[in-house]
ZALUMVO-42658 format. One record per residue (C-alpha): x, y negated, z negated. Coordinates in steps of 0.1 Angstrom, whole numbers, padded with zeros to 4 digits, always signed. Layout:
XYZ ...
//
This chain:
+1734-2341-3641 +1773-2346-3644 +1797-2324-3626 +1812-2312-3653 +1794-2285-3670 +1791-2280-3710 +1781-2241-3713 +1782-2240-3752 +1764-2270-3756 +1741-2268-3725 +1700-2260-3738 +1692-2223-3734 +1660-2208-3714 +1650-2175-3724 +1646-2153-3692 +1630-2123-3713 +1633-2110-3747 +1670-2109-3755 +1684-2125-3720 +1691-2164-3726 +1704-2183-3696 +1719-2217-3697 +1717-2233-3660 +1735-2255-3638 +1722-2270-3599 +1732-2290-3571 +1712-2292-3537 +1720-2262-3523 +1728-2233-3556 +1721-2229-3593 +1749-2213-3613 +1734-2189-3648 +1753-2185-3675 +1733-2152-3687 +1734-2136-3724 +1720-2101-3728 +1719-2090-3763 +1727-2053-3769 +1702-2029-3754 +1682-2057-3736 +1661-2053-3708 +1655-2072-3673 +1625-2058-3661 +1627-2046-3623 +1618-2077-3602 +1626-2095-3569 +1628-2131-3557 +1633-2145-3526 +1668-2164-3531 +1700-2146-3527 +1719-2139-3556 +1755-2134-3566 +1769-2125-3603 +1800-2111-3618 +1797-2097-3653 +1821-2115-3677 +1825-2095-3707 +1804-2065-3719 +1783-2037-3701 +1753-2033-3681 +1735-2009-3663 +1718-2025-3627 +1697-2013-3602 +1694-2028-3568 +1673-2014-3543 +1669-1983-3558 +1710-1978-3565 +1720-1977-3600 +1754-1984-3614 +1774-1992-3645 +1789-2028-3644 +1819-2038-3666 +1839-2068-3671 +1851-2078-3633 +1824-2062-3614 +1799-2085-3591 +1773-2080-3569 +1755-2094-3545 +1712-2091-3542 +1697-2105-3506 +1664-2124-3510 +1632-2102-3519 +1652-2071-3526 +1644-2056-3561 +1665-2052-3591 +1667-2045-3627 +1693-2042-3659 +1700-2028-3691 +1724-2041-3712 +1746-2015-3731 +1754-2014-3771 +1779-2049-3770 +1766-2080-3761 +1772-2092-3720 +1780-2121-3705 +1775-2129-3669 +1773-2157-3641 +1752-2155-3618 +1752-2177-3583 +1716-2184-3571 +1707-2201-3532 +1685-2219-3526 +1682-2234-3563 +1654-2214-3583 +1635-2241-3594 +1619-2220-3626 +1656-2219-3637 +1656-2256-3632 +1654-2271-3669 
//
């Protein structure tokens, strides 16, 4: 894989209905490039790599750990390993990038 990345022209993987990713990886971290249509849903879950993400454009409503909280443009947040977590996308579409370590090898593609 180069080490230049092409987002708009990168395959997509879809995550769950509505939620397409478009994936990136070294040795160490995957970078997501995550599309929630309006009103999409990522079912309450849990994995065991840490995860980063800021959301880019658009709205969402996450849950981690139990705390809920409305996430605009600008906002990031940061899930340790096995801890649960969840989101609703609101009315617009959202974009956001999320930071995964060690490299989840299902979002390898």
């Amino acid at each position: 894989m180069s080490c230049f990345c092409d987002i708009e022209n990168r395959a997509i993987k879809t995550a769950a209905p509505g939620i397409d990713l478009r994936t990136f990886w070294g040795r160490e971290m995957l970078v997501s490039v995550v599309d929630l249509a309006p009103g999409a849903v990522l079912p309450d879950h849990s994995h065991p790599h840490e995860q980063a993400g800021t959301i880019l454009s658009g709205e969402m409503e996450m849950t981690i750990d139990g705390e809920t909280r409305n996430l605009t443009a600008g906002d990031t947040y940061i899930i340790p390993g096995g801890v649960p977590h969840s989101a609703v996308a609101g009315e617009k579409p959202v974009r956001v990038i999320d930071v995964f370590s060690p490299v989840r090898e299902d979002y390898q593609y």
